[in-house]
C-alpha positions in Angstrom: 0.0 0.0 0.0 1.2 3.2 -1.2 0.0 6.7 1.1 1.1 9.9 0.0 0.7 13.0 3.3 1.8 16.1 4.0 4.7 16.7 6.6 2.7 20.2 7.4 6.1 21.5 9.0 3.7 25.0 9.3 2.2 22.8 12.9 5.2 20.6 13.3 7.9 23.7 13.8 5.5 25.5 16.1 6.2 25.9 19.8 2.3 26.2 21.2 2.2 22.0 20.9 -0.1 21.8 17.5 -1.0 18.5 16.5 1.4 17.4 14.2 -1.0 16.0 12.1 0.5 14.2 8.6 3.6 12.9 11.1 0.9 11.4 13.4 -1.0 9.8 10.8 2.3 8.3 9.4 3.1 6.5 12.5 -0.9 5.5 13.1 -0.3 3.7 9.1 3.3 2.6 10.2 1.6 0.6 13.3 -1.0 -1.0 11.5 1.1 -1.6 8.2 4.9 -2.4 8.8 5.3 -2.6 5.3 3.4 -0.1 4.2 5.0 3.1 2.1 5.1 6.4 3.3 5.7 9.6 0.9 5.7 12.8 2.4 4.9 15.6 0.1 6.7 19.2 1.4 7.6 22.9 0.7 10.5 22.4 3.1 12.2 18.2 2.4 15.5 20.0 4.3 13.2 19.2 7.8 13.1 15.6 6.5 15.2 14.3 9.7 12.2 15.3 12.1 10.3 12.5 10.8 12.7 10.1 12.2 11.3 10.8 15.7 8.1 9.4 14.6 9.6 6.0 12.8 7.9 6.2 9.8 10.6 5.0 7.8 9.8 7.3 4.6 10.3 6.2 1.3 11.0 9.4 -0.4 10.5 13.1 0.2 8.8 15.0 -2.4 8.9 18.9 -2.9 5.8 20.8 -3.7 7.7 23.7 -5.2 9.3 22.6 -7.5 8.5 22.5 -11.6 5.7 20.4 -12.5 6.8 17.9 -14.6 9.6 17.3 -12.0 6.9 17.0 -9.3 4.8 14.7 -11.7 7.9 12.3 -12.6 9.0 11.8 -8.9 5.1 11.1 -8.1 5.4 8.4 -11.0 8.4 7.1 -9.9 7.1 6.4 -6.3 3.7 4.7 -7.6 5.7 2.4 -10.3 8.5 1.4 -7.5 5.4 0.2 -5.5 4.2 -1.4 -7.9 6.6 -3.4 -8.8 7.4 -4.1 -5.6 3.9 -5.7 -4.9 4.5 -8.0 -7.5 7.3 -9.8 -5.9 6.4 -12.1 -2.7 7.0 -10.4 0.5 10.2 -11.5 1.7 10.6 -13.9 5.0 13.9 -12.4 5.8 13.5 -8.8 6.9 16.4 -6.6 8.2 14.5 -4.6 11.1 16.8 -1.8 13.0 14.7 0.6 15.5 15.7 3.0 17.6 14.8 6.3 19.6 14.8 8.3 16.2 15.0 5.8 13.1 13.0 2.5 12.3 14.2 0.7 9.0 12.7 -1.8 7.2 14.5 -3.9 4.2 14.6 -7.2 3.2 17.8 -8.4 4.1 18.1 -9.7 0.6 18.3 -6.0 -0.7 20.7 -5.1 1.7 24.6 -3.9 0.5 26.0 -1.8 3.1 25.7 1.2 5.3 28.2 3.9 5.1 28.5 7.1 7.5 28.0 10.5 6.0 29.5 13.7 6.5 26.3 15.3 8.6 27.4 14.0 12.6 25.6 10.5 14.0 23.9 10.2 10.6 24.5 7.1 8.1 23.1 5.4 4.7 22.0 2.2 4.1 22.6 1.2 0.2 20.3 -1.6 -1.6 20.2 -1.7 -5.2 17.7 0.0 -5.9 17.7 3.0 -3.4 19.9 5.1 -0.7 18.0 5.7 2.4 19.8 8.1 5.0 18.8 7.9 8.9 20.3 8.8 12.4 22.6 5.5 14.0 25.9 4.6 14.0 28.1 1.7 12.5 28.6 0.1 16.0 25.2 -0.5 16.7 24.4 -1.6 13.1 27.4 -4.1 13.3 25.8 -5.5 16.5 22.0 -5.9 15.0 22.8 -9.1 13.0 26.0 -11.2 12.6 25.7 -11.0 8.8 26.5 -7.2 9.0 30.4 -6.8 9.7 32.3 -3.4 9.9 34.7 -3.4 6.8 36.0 -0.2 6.9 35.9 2.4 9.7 32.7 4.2 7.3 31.3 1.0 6.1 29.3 -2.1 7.4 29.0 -5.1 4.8 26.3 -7.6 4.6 28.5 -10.4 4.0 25.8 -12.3 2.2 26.3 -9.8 -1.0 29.8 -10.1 -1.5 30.5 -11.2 -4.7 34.5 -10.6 -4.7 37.3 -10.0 -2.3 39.7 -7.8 -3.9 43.0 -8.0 -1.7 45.1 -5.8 -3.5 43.0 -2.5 -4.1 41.4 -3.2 -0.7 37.9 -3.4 -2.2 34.8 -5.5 -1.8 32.5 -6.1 -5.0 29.3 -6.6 -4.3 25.8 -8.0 -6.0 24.8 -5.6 -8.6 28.1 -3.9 -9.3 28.5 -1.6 -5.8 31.5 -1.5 -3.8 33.0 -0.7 -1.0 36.3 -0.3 1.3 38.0 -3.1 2.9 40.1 -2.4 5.6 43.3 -4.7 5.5 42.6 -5.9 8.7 39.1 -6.5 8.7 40.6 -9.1 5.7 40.3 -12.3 7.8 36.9 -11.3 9.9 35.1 -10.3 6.4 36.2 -13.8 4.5 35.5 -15.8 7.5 31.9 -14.8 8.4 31.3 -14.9 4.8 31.7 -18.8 4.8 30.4 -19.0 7.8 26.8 -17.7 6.0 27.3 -19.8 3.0 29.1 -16.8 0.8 31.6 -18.1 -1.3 35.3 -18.4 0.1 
């Protein structure tokens, strides 16, 4: 199911405790539809991060003023990725990570790798078909699953897409194409949970 709401950042930034109203409804939806997707339609997307607070787990951010057509295209884009999404069978294995101000949902299939970003306590988690940014850090995403193993001092692998080892530029390959930085000494720890969840040696 696909729901499309406004953020109304005119109630949420106020300081007289208005309702908060397309926020709320979000996590009402969220609670009753875990896989349910959320698009938040906005004159301000740069307040994104406040909807972290709620858990909603956004799929994208769409700004109202903008051109048209661009507005048109993104609102196309959202309704065919749904789509096609609904034609697949929901997954059994789903990547869950929750906590005071984030709440991600993936299939752990999907997964590549999270990476921090420049913005403090802030990091993205990269599947192969979209980039979605939150507020975590690598240490606690390392310890949510043993299949997620810190690879670099910016990166955390799933060690179930890794499709080559590359020793000598220090590089990990993964499914679809992506990479990512290996750490020299993370060599032995990246190779050896990797056979451990039937990844190739």
């Amino acid at each position: 199911m696909l729901y499309f709401l406004d953020i109304e950042l005119k109630d949420a930034l106020k300081q007289d405790n208005q309702p908060r109203k397309g926020l709320e409804v979000a996590s009402e939806i969220r609670q009753l539809d875990r896989f349910a997707s959320i698009v938040f339609v906005t004159t301000h997307s740069e307040f994104a991060p406040i909807t972290y607070a709620y858990k909603v787990s956004a799929l994208q951010f769409i700004a109202k003023d903008q051109p048209e057509k661009n507005f048109s295209q993104q609102l196309q884009s959202c309704i065919e990725y749904v789509a096609d999404s609904d034609l697949q069978p929901a997954p059994d294995d789903v990547y869950e990570f929750e906590t005071e101000y984030t709440h991600v949902q993936i299939p752990f299939i999907d997964l590549l790798y999270f990476e921090t970003l420049s913005q403090p306590h802030k990091v993205a988690v990269v599947t192969p078909t979209q980039r979605i940014e939150f507020y975590s850090n690598l240490k606690q995403i390392e310890a949510s699953d043993p299949r997620l193993v810190r690879c670099h001092k910016s990166f955390v692998v799933n060690v179930c897409n890794i499709a080559r080892i590359d020793r000598a530029n220090s590089l990990l390959t993964l499914r679809g194409g992506a990479t990512c930085y290996l750490a020299r000494r993370k060599i032995k720890i990246v190779e050896e949970r990797r056979r451990a969840y039937g990844g190739q040696p």
